[in-house]
C-alpha positions, 0 to 999 in steps of 0.5 A, spaced: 897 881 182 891 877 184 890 869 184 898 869 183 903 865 189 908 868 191 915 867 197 917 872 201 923 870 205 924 872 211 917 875 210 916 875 217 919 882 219 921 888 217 921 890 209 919 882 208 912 883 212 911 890 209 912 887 202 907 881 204 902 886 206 902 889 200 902 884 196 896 880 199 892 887 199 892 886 191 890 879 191 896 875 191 897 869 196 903 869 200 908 864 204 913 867 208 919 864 211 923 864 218 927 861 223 923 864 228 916 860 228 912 863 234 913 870 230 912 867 224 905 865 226 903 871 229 906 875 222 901 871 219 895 873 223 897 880 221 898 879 214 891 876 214 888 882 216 890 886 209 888 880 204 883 881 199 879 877 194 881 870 198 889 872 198 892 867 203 897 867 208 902 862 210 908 861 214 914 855 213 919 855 217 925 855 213 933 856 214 935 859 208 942 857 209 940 849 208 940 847 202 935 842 202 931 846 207 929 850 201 928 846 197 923 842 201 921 849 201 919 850 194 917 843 193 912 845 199 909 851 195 907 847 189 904 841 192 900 846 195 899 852 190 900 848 184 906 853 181 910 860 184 909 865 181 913 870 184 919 870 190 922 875 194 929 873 196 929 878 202 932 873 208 939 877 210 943 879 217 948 884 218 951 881 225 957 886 226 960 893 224 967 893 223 973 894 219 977 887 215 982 888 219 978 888 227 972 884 223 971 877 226 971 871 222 966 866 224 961 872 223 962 873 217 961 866 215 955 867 218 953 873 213 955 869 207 952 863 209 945 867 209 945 873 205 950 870 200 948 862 199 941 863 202 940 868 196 942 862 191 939 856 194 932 860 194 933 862 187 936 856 184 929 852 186 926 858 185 929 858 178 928 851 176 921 851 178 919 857 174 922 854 168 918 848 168 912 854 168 915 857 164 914 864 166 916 867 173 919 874 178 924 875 182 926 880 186 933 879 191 934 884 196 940 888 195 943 895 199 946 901 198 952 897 201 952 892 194 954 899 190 957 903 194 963 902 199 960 903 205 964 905 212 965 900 218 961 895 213 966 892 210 963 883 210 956 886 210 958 889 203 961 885 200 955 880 201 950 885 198 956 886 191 955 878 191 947 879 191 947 884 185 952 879 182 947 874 182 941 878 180 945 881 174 948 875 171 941 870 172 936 875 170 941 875 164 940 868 162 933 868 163 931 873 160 928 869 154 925 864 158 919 867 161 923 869 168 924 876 170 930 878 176 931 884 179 933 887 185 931 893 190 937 896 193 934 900 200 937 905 204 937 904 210 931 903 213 927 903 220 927 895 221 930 890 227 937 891 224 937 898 224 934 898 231 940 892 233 946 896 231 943 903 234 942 900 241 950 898 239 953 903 244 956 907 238 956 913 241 958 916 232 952 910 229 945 914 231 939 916 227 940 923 226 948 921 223 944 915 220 939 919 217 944 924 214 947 920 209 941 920 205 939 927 202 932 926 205 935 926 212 931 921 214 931 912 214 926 909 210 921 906 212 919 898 210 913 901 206 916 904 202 921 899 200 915 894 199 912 898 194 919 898 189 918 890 190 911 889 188 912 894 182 918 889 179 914 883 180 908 886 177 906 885 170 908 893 169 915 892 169 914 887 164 920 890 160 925 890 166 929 885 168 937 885 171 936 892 174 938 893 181 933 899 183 934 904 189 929 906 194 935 909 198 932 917 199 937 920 194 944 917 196 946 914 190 944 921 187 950 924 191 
C-alpha cells in the first residue's frame, strides 16, 4: 500500500475516515472528498496524525452528485499525484425511513442523485483514468440493504441493489484490464446515519433493536468496516474482483 494515492469520498467522517486512517497508516497517500469543507479540513488534520512513511492528506471539496465536479476532481488528482491508484467510492445518504407508499419523492431523488449517480460518476473518471494506467482498485460502498429487503427502508435499498449492480457489472468488464472493483457491504454501523435516524423520535428504531438484527448483538464499528476496504484494495486480493464482502456481524448468515 505505501507510495500509492488513493480517493475516499465522503472520506471526512464515519467508515470513510476510518478507512483513510487506516490506509495513510500503511503508506498510501489520501485525498478525501465532501461537501462540508470546514470539516473536511479538520478530518484532515486528524488523519495527518496516523500517516507513516511520508503518506499525505488531502481534502477536495467535492459533490458527487455533479458530474463535472468529479471530473475536475480526478483531474486534480492527477495533476497533483501523477495517477490514482486506488478509490473508495463511499460518499451516500440515508434521508428518510419509510415505506413506498408514505415515502417522499424529492428525498428519494436525493438518494439516488448521490448514493446512485455519484457512485457512477466517481467511477466512470475513475475508470477511465485507470485504464490509461493501466492497473487500478476500487471499492464501492454497499449495504446489507443492497442484498436484502429491509423494513421501512424501501428507497435507501433500492440505491444500494443499484451499487451492487454496478460494481458487479463494471468489475466484470475490467477484469482483463488491470482493474480490480469490489464492494463492502456493512451492517449497520455506529456512524452520524445511524446517530441521525436514532435521535428520530422512533420509539421501535433504538440500538438495542438495531443491534438485535445482527447475530452479534451489536453495531459495527467504522474500524472494522475500514479493514475489509483496505484488504479489497491491497495486492492480496489480487485475485478478487466483482465480489460485494460482508462486514455485517453475521446478518447475512441468518
Amino acid at each position: 500500500m505505501e507510495n500509492k494515492t488513493a480517493l475516499i469520498t465522503g472520506g471526512a467522517s464515519g467508515i470513510g475516515k476510518a478507512t483513510a486512517i487506516k490506509l495513510v497508516s500503511q503508506g498510501t497517500t489520501v485525498i478525501i472528498s465532501g461537501r462540508r469543507e470546514e470539516i473536511g479540513l479538520k478530518a484532515v488534520e486528524e488523519i495527518k496524525g496516523f500517516a507513516k512513511n511520508n503518506a499525505q492528506v488531502r481534502f477536495i471539496r467535492n459533490d458527487v452528485s455533479n458530474e463535472d465536479d468529479v471530473k475536475s476532481m480526478i483531474d486534480q488528482i492527477v495533476l497533483e499525484f501523477g495517477r490514482l491508484d486506488m478509490a473508495v467510492n463511499n460518499a451516500g445518504i440515508s434521508n428518510e425511513t419509510s415505506t413506498i407508499n408514505l415515502s417522499d419523492t424529492n428525498l428519494y431523488k436525493e438518494m439516488i442523485n448521490t448514493n446512485i449517480l455519484g457512485v457512477y460518476f466517481s467511477m466512470k473518471y475513475e475508470i477511465i483514468q485507470m485504464l490509461k494506467q493501466g492497473h487500478g482498485s476500487i471499492v464501492n460502498l454497499a449495504s446489507i440493504a443492497g442484498l436484502n429487503g429491509i423494513p421501512w427502508a424501501d428507497t435507501y435499498a433500492s440505491t444500494k441493489h443499484a451499487v451492487v449492480g454496478l460494481t458487479k457489472s463494471s468489475a466484470v468488464d475490467h477484469a482483463s484490464q488491470g482493474i480490480r472493483i469490489n464492494g463492502v457491504a456493512p451492517g449497520a454501523v455506529k456512524t452520524d446515519i445511524i446517530a441521525k435516524q436514532l435521535d428520530g423520535g422512533d420509539a421501535n428504531y433504538n440500538e438495542a433493536n438495531i443491534s438485535a438484527m445482527h447475530p452479534m448483538n451489536r453495531l459495527g464499528k467504522p474500524e472494522e468496516i475500514a479493514n475489509g476496504i483496505a484488504w479489497l484494495l491491497s495486492d492480496e486480493a489480487s485475485f478478487v474482483t466483482g465480489h460485494i464482502l460482508s462486514v455485517d456481524g453475521g446478518f447475512q448468515a441468518k
